[in-house]
N, C-alpha and C positions, 0 to 999 in steps of 0.2 A: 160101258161099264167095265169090260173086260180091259181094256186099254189104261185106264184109270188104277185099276188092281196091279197090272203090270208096271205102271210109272211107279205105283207106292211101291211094290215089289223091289222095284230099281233101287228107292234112295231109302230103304231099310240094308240093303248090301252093299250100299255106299258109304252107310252109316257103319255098320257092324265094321266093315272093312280097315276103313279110318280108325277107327277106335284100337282093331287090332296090334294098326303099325303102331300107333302110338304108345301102345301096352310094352312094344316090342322093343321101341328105343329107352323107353322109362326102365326096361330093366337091362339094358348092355351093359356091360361094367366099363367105367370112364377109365383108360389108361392111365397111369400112374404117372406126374407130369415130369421130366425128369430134366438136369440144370440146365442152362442155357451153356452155348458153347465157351469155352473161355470163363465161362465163370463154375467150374468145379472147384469144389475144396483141397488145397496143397494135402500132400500127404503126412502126416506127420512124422516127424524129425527122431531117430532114435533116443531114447531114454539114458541118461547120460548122468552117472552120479558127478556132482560134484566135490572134488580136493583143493586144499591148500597147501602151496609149495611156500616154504621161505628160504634165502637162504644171500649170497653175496653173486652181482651183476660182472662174468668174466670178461663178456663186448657183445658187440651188435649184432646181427646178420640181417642178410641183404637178398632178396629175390634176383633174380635174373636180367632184371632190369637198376640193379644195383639201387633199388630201394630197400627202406627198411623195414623189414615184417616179423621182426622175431629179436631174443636175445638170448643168452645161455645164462642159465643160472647154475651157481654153486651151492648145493645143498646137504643135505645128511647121506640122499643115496647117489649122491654122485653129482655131475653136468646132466643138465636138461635145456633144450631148447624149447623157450619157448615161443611160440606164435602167435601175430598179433595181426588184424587188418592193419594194410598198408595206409589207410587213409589216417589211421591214430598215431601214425609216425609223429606227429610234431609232439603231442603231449605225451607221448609216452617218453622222446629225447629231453623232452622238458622234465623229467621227475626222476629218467632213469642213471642213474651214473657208474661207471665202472670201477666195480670194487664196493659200492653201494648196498646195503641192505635193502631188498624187497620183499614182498608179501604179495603170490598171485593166485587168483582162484581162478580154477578152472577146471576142466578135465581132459582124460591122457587121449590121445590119438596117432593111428599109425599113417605115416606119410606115405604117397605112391613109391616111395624108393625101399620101404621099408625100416624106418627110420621113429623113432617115437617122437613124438614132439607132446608137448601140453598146450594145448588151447586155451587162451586168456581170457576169461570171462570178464576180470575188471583186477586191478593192481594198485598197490598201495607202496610209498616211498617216499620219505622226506617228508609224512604227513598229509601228502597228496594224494588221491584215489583217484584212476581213471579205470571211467568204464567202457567197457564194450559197447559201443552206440553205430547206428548206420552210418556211413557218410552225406553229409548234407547234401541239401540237392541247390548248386548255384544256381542263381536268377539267372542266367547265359549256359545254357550246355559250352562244354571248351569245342570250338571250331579247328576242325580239322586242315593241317597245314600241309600242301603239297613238296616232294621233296626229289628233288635230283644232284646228282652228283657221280663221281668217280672217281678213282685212284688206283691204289696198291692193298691190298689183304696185308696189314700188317700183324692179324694173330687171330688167332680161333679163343672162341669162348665156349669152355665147358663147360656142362653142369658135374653134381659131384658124382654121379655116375659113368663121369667121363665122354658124355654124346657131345657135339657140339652142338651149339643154342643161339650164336650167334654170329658175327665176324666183325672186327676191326678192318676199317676200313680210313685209313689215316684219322681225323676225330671224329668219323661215326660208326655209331654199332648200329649195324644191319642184323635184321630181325627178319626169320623164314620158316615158314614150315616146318615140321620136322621131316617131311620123304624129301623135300629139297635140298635137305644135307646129306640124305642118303642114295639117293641120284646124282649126287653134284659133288659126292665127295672129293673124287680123286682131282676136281679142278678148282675145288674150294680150300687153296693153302696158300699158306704165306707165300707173300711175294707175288703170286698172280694180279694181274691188270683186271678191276671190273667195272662194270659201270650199272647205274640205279637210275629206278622210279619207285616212287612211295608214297608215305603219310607220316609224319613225323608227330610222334608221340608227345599226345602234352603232359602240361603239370598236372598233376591233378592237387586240389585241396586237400590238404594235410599231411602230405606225402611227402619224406625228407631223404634225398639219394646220400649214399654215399660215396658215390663218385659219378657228377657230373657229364652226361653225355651226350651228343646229337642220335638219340634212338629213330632211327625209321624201320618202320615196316613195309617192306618190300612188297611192289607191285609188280614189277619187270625190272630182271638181271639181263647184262650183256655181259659174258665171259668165253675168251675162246673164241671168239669171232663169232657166237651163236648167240643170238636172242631168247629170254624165256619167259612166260608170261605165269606168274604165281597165283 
């Protein structure tokens, strides 16, 4: 009898027990589930009134890679440069003409140099409107082209701050770093002997240069009889 009392005893605090935990987990509060890696929301982009600039097209301008990404406009308050993705290069040379009447919207922004430029939202001239759209995405990514070569530095390429940004290299422009122009100055000048490894930059879709060149991007300089790996 007594053994009998003690078993029920048992699974009455088996019971009560179990029931407990499960009271215990029913109320823990569930962590708040929070995003998966890689998939957070972009930050949003500053709040940016929109202008309208009109006025007459004085010429082009050209990035670093002597493509074209901008053009100066003549207007009421003066020259304005304005700025445009490089991939819109073809139809914006398609519509823009110098000396030309345009009409751009966009709004003002200050360049790393200090510099105001307008940002093109979308442009109108000769009746033709282009807008600001991404660059397509070709059916083939462009396949990267290995490039060696050597010569003579025949001229340093500034920017309009005066740093140099690149080097003539009889017809290629070699492309580096910016501390490797600054370690390498005093051997990176005209008339020096160098020699290259690289990648040579391709076309890209809709991108119209203004002066044609063999661009690589430097992997390894030899100059000075010293090897250097970038």
């Amino acid at each position: 009898m007594n053994s009998n009392v003690l078993n029920h005893g048992k699974k009455i605090v088996a019971v009560v027990f179990l029931m407990a935990a499960v009271g215990i987990n029913a109320q823990a509060p569930v962590p708040p589930k929070g995003p998966n890696p890689g998939m957070e929301k972009p930050k949003p982009g500053p709040l940016r009134e929109m202008t309208t600039l009109s006025g007459t097209v004085s010429k082009m301008s050209a990035n670093d890679d002597f493509v074209y990404d901008g053009f100066y406009l003549n207007g009421s308050g003066g020259p304005v440069l304005v700025k445009f993705p490089p991939h819109l290069g073809s139809q914006i040379t398609s519509v823009v003409r110098q000396g030309g009447q345009i009409s751009v919207k966009g709004f003002e922004e200050v360049a790393p140099n200090g510099e105001k430029t307008f940002r093109m939202k979308s442009a109108t001239a000769n009746g033709k409107t282009v807008e600001e759209t991404p660059p397509a995405v070709p059916p083939t990514p462009p396949q990267e082209t290995s490039a060696t070569g050597s010569g003579t530095i025949t001229e340093l390429q500034k920017n309009k701050e005066g740093h140099t940004v690149g080097i003539f290299v009889d017809d290629t422009l070699l492309k580096m770093p910016p501390h490797v122009f600054e370690k390498l100055g005093t051997s990176l000048v005209k008339g020096a002997k160098i020699s290259f490894t690289g990648v040579k930059k391709p076309e890209n879709s809709g991108e119209v240069a203004e002066r044609k060149f063999n661009i690589v991007r430097a992997g390894t300089i030899s100059i000075d009889g010293k090897e250097y790996s970038l």
